[in-house]
C-alpha positions, -999 to 999 in steps of 0.1 A, spaced: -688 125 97 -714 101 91 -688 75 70 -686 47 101 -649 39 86 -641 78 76 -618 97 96 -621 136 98 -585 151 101 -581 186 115 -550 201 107 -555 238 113 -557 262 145 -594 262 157 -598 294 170 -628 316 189 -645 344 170 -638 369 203 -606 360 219 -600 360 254 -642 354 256 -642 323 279 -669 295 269 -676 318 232 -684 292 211 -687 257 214 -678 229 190 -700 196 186 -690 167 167 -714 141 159 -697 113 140 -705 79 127 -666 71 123 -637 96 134 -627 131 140 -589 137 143 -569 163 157 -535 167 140 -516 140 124 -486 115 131 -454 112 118 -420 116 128 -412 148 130 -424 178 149 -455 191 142 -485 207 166 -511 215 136 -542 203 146 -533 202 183 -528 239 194 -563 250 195 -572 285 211 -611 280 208 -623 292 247 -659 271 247 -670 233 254 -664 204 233 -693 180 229 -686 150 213 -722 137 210 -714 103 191 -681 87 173 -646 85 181 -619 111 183 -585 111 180 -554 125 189 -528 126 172 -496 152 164 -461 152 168 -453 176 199 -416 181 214 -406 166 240 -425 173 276 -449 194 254 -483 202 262 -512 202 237 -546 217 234 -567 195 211 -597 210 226 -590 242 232 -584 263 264 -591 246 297 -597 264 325 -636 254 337 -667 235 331 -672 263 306 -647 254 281 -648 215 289 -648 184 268 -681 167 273 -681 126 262 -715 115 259 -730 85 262 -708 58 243 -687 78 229 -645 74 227 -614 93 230 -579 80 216 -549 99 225 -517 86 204 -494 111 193 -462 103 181 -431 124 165 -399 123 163 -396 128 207 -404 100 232 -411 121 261 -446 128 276 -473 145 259 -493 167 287 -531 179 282 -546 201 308 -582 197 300 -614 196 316 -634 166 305 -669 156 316 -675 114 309 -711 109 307 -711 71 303 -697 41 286 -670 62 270 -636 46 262 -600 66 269 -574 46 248 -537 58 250 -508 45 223 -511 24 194 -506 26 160 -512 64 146 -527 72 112 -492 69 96 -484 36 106 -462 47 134 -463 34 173 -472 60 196 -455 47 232 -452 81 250 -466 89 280 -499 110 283 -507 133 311 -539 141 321 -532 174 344 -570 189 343 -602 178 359 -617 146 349 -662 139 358 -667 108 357 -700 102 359 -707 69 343 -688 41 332 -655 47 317 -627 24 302 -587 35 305 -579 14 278 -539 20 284 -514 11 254 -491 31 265 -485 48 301 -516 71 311 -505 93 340 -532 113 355 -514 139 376 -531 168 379 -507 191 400 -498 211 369 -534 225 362 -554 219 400 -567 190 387 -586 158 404 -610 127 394 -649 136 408 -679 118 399 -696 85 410 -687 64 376 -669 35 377 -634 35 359 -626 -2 343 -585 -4 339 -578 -24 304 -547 -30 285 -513 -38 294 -501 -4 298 -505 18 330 -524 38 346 -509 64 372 -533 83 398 -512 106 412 -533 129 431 -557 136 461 -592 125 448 -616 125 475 -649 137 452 -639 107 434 -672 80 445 -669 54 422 -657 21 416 -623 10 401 -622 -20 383 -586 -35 373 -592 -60 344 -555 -61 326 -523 -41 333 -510 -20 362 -528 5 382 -504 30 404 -515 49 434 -488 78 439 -505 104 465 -507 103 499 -542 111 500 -571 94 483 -560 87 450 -583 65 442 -614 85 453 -634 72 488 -661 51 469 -673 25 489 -674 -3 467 -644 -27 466 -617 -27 440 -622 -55 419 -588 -71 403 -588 -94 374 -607 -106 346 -614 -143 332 -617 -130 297 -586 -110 295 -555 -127 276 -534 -156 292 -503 -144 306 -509 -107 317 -511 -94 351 -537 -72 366 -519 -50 391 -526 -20 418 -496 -6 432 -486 23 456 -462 40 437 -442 65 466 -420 83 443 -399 103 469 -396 73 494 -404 86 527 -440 86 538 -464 70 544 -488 60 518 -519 39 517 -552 21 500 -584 25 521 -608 0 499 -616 -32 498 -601 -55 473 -615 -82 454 -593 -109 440 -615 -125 412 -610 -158 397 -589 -151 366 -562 -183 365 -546 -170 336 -540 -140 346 -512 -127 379 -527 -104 402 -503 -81 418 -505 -59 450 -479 -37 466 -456 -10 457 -432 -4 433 -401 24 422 -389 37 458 -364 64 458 -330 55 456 -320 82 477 -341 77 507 -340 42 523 -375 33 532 -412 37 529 -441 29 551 -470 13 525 -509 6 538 -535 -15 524 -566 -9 551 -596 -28 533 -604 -62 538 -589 -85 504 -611 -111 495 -588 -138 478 -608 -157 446 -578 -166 433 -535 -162 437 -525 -130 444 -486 -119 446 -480 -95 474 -449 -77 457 -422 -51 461 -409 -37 433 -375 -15 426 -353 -9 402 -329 7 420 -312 6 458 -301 34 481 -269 31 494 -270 9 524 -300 -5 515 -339 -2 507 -361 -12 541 -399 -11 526 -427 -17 557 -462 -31 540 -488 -38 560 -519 -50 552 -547 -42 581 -578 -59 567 -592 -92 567 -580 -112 546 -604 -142 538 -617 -169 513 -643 -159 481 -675 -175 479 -664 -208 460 -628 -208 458 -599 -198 477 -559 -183 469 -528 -186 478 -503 -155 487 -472 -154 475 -449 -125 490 -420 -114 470 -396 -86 462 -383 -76 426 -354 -58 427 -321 -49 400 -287 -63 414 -271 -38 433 -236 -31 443 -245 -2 474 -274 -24 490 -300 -48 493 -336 -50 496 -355 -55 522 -395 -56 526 -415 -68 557 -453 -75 544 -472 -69 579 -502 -92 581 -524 -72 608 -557 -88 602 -578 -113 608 -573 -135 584 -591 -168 599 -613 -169 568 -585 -175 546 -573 -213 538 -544 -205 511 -511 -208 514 -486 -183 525 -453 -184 499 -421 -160 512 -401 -152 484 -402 -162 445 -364 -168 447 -352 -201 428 -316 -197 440 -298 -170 466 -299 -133 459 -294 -109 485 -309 -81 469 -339 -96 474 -349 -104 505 -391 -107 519 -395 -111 550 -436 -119 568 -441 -103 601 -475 -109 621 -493 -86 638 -524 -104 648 -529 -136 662 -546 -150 638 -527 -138 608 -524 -171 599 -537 -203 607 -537 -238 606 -553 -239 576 -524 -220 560 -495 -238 550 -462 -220 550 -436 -221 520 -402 -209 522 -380 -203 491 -344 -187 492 -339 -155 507 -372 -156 529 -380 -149 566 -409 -155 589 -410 -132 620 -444 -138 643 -434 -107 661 -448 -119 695 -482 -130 687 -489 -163 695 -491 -183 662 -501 -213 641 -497 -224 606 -505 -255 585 -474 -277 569 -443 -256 566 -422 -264 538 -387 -249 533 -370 -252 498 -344 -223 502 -308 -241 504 -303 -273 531 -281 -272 559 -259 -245 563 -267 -232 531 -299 -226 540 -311 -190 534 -346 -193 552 -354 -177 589 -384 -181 618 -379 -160 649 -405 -141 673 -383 -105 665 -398 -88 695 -396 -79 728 -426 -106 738 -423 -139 739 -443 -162 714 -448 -193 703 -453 -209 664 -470 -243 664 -462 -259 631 -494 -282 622 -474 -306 601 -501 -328 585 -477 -344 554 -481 -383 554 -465 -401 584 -440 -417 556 -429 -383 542 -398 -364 555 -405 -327 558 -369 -312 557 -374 -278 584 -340 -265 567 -351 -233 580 -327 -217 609 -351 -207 641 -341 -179 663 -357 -157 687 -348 -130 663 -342 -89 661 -371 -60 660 -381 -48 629 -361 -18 617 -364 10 590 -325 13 589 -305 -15 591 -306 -58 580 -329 -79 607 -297 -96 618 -285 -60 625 -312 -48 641 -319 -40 680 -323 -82 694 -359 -85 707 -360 -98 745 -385 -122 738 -377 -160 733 -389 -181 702 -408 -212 709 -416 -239 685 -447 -264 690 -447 -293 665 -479 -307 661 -502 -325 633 -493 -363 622 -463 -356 600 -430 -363 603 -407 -331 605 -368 -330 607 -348 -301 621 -317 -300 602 -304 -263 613 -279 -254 643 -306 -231 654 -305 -205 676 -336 -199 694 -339 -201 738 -374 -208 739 -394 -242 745 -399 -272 720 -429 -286 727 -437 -320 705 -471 -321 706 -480 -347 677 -464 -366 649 -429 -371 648 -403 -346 654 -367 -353 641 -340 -331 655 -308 -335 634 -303 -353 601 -270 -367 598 -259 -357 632 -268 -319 624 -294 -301 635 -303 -288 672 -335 -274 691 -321 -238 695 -293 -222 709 -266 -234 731 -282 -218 760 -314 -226 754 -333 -225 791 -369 -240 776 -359 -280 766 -381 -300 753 -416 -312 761 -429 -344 744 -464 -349 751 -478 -387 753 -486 -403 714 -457 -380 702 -425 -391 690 -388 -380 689 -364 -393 667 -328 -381 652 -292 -377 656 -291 -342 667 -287 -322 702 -317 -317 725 -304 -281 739 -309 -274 775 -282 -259 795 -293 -222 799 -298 -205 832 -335 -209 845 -335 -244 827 -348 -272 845 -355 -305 830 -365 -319 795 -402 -339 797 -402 -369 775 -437 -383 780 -443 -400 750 -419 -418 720 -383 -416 718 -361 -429 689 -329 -424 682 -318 -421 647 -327 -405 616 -355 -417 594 -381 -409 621 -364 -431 642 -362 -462 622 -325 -458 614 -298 -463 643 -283 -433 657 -273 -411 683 -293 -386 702 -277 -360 724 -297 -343 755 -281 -317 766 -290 -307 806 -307 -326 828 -340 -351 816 -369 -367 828 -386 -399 813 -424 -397 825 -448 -429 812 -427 -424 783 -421 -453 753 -385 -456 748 -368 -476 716 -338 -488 711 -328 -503 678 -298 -528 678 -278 -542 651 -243 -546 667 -227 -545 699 -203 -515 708 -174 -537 713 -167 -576 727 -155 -592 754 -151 -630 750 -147 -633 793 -179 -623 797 -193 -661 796 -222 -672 826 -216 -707 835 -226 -729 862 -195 -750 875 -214 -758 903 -248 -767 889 -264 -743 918 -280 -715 896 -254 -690 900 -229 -674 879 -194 -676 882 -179 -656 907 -150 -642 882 -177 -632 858 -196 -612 884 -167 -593 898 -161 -589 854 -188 -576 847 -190 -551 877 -156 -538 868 -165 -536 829 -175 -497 831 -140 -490 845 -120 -515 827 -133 -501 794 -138 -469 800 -118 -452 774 -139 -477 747 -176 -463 765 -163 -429 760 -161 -426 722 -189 -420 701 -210 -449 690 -211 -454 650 -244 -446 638 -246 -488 623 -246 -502 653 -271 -494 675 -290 -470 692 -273 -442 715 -289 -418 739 -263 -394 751 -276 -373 782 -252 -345 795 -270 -341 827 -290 -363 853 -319 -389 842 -347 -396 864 -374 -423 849 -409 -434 859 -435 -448 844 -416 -455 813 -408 -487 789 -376 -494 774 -374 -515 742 -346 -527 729 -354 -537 690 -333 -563 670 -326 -552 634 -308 -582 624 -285 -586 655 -269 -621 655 -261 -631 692 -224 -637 705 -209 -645 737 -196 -614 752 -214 -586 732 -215 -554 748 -239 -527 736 -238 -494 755 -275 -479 748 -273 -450 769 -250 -424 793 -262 -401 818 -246 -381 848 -248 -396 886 -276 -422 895 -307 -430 878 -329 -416 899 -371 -430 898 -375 -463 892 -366 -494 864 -375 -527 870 -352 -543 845 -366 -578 853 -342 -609 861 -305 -599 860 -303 -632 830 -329 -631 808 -337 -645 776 -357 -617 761 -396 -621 753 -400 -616 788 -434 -599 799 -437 -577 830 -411 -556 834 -402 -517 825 -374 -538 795 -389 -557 766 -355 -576 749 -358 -596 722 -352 -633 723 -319 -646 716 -324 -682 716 -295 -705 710 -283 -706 748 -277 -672 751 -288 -650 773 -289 -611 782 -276 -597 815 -292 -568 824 -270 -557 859 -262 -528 845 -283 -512 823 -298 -490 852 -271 -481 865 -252 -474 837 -269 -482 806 -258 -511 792 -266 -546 782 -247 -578 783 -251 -611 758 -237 -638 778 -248 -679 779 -241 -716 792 -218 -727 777 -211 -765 768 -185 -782 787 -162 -785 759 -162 -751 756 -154 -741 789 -114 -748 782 -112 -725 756 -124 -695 772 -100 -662 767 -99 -629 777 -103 -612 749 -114 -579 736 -128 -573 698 -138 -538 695 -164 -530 665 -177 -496 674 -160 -465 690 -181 -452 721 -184 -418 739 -170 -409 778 -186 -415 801 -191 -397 830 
């Protein structure tokens, strides 16, 4: 054919001269433009494609084509019989094969040939046939494919080299380059196989659990900066039966692509079998994204549990770096949900992207991801952690820390996002929060010490692990716990603010939580929540450095609740006021006697005030009033200031403000100054602010029970019209 645009169609048997004479003559096309075997249409036709001829093919330049219109699950012989090198098709150098039969079936189209790839050949599959038709079904490559230079699967529609019907397998050290949007299925054990494979567009689909993708030693490169915006270049274990165990052995190269999504996992497990164990061994160098993915269409009753680990390194390109996102793609089911832990076993200190758990926009239990470390440095500080609905963090005892954490799966009791150790160690996460000091990070994820990992059953069903779940919050951001959580571990506040509750909701673990709190000097506290505490072992909470009741990092008024007992060591301790708890107008300090004392009727007052208004001290202060720290256990303070912070208090006679409750007597020391001061006062353990105007604060029994007194002088005329009188404004918690 030497017409570049003419197309040679062969619609007859080719057939050998001496039948049943294996390799008896050969046929060689040499084409400027086309040769064509059969022809298209809709009906069903095999002329063209049902050739007998028993020696090699040697296409030594052009194109040929396949066409036809086989049955369904028929197989065709283009190129005659196929049983050795002997009979083979040989594809020199630049030459191209397109395979795109059509008819009036949609099911597969199966060759069984031998073909020999010498080099910069092309293998298209699908498109448009001769007659105008699409061809969309699926071709099977079941023989033996030598791929000894370069070749392009250029897949329109599905390309499934399988093999098992005719022995077959890939050898050769060419590389294989994966184009077009269609897929590409290796389905067999290739270990002759020595070249590279090179995923520029569409889905590549590993389905043996051998080496179906050969044991070259060069890396699998993904994506392609040329390819068209929007597509995907994928490499997926594809474990057809479920069960097993099935695995990639290269290295992977992520390459800078932007437009493009680069997908890695598995896809299509059985629905009749409930779980599969996936592998990626190689180290994955990330130039760009890169979704690690599970992918099902359908469920097994009870449920789908899919393990995916990845064992290699994962680390940063040369120039640029990508972030991970881990997600599962499943169909709505009514028998189950879907569950896939993505292993990180590596060590994955050379990678700076982020870590994103789930795709999910809104709740859907069908789809559930869930990131389990096995390594300590799975991730690092350098990777910041992003939680969307229906996502889970398990760091599996392994000591661990991440960047900012960032949780936008539901708030509150609606939330749908998980952290927990989930083994039998115990572990700690430090969270290296380094958002702006002004910006809020919402943890609206619930933290638990967790259940092991489990093939058969939901992680909240699963065998508990024995280890506790600690949480270390550290970096110079400000982070709120807004979650009744229920871990037992420690909370250690190691930097930055830490905000336990929002709103009055929110605690540091479970109710019998034996670890407390730790908050190390330069670190704050703040929120309305519950400081937990009470579990056997426990011994004391450690607040060394800021504490600050209220939400808003503190700079709201509020109540913060310490559960067991708590120590205050060269700790900074602020207390906001705005209003008092309640007022009573007897509580005036005059001088009748113009000998520096107070009234004797005032004193023996104000010693009785903690049992006259008991019932008042017990209720719950309102959060607009002032400051309230509410310890459930003993206090013991040394080394610590106490400032009490006016946000637009306006001084009366007889203001009461109840600033903090604690069980039995203060033990340590509190110099509280002067018994009548009038705030601005240097050299004591409590700053006040001043309240001018006469007044003044009594401080008898702030440490011994917590609470400050406004009193004053009052003018003579003023002494007659003193009353006993009691104006409540807020409602207070018991005492005890």
């Amino acid at each position: 054919m030497s017409d570049p645009s003419g197309v040679l169609i062969l619609r007859s048997v080719i057939a050998p001269e001496n039948a049943g004479s294996q390799g008896d003559g050969d046929l060689i096309i040499r084409a400027n433009g086309a040769v064509q075997f059969g022809l298209g249409g809709t009906g069903t036709n095999t002329d063209g494609v049902a050739n007998t001829y028993s020696g090699m093919t040697i296409v030594e330049s052009g194109t040929v084509i396949v066409e036809g219109q086989p049955g369904s699950d028929a197989t065709i012989d283009p190129f005659g019989t196929n049983e050795s090198y002997l009979d083979a098709t040989y594809m020199k150098n630049g030459t191209s094969l397109i395979v795109r039969p059509t008819g009036s079936n949609t099911n597969q189209v199966r060759i069984n040939e031998w073909f020999v790839f010498e080099g910069n050949n092309t293998l298209t599959t699908g498109g448009i046939d001769s007659t105008g038709n699409n061809s969309a079904r699926q071709i099977r490559l079941n023989g033996v494919l030598d791929v000894r230079g370069t070749l392009i699967f250029n897949a329109i529609s599905e390309l499934v080299l399988n093999f098992d019907g005719a022995n077959g397998f890939i050898t050769g050290n060419g590389t294989i380059i994966k184009q077009g949007t269609g897929t590409v299925q290796f389905r067999e054990n290739s270990p002759d196989w020595k070249g590279q494979l090179i995923i520029n567009e569409g889905r590549v689909l590993a389905g043996s659990q051998g080496n179906p993708l050969g044991t070259g030693t060069l890396p699998i490169l993904m994506g392609n900066d040329s390819m068209p915006a929007g597509g995907t270049a994928q490499l997926m274990l594809h474990p057809e039966n479920g069960w097993g165990n099935y695995e990639i052995n290269h290295d992977i190269v992520v390459r800078y692509s932007p437009l493009q999504e680069k997908r890695i996992g598995g896809i299509s497990i059985s629905d009749s079998v409930p779980f599969a164990n996936l592998a990626f061994n190689g180290d994955i160098e990330l130039n760009d994204n890169v979704t690690f993915i599970l992918e099902d269409g359908t469920t097994a009753p009870g449920g789908n549990y899919v393990h995916m680990s990845f064992n290699g390194d994962i680390k940063d390109g040369a120039s640029t770096s990508g972030n991970i996102l881990f997600r599962v793609l499943a169909s709505d089911s009514s028998v189950g949900e879907m569950w896939t832990y993505f292993y990180l076993n590596g060590n994955n200190s050379a990678w700076t992207g982020d870590a994103i758990i789930s795709s999910n926009t809104s709740y859907d239990d069908d789809q559930n991801a869930i990131v389990r470390v096995g390594s300590t440095n799975a991730l690092g500080m350098a990777n910041d952690v992003i939680m969307n609905f229906n996502s889970r963090l398990q760091i599996a005892g392994f000591d661990t820390t991440i960047g900012s954490l960032w949780t936008q799966g539901g708030t509150g009791v609606q939330s749908t996002e998980v952290i927990e150790n989930g083994s039998n160690t115990t572990a700690s996460l430090t969270i290296t929060q380094s958002t702006p000091s002004t910006y809020e990070a919402q943890w609206d994820a619930l933290f638990q010490d967790g259940n092991l990992a489990s093939h058969l059953v939901r992680p909240d069903e699963a065998q508990a692990g024995t280890g506790k779940f600690n949480l270390v919050k550290a970096g110079d951001g400000w982070a709120t716990m807004t979650v009744n959580n229920g871990y037992t571990g420690t909370t250690t506040v190691a930097a930055g603010v830490l905000q336990v509750g929002r709103n009055g909701i929110g605690d540091t673990g479970a109710d019998n939580n034996a670890g407390g709190i730790i908050v190390q000097s330069g670190a704050t506290l703040a929120g309305t929540g519950v400081v937990q505490g009470k579990g056997a072992g426990f011994t004391q909470h450690l607040i060394s450095g800021n504490l600050k009741p209220g939400d808003l990092a503190g700079e709201s008024t509020g109540t913060l609740t310490f559960n067991g007992n708590t120590k205050f060591e060269n700790a900074n301790v602020s207390l906001q006021i705005f209003r008092a708890s309640f007022v009573d107008y007897g509580l005036t300090a005059y001088d009748l006697n113009n000998d520096g004392l107070v009234d004797s009727t005032y004193d023996s007052r104000v010693a009785a005030l903690p049992s006259t208004y008991s019932s008042l001290l017990a209720e719950p202060v309102t959060p607009n009033a002032h400051d309230h720290l509410e310890i459930n256990g003993t206090l013991t303070v040394t080394g610590t200031k106490f400032s009490v912070v006016s946000t637009g208090y306006s001084a009366q006679i007889g203001d009461v403000f109840n600033l903090m409750d604690w069980v039995g007597t203060l033990a340590g020391s509190l110099n509280v100054g002067d018994r009548l001061r009038v705030g601005g006062e240097s050299g004591t353990d409590l700053d006040l602010p001043t309240l001018g105007g006469g007044y003044r604060w009594d401080t008898s029994l702030f440490a011994s029970q917590g609470i400050l007194i406004v009193t004053a002088v009052p003018e003579p005329s003023r002494a007659l019209l003193l009353l006993v009188g009691l104006v409540m404004i807020t409602r207070r918690r018991r005492r005890r």
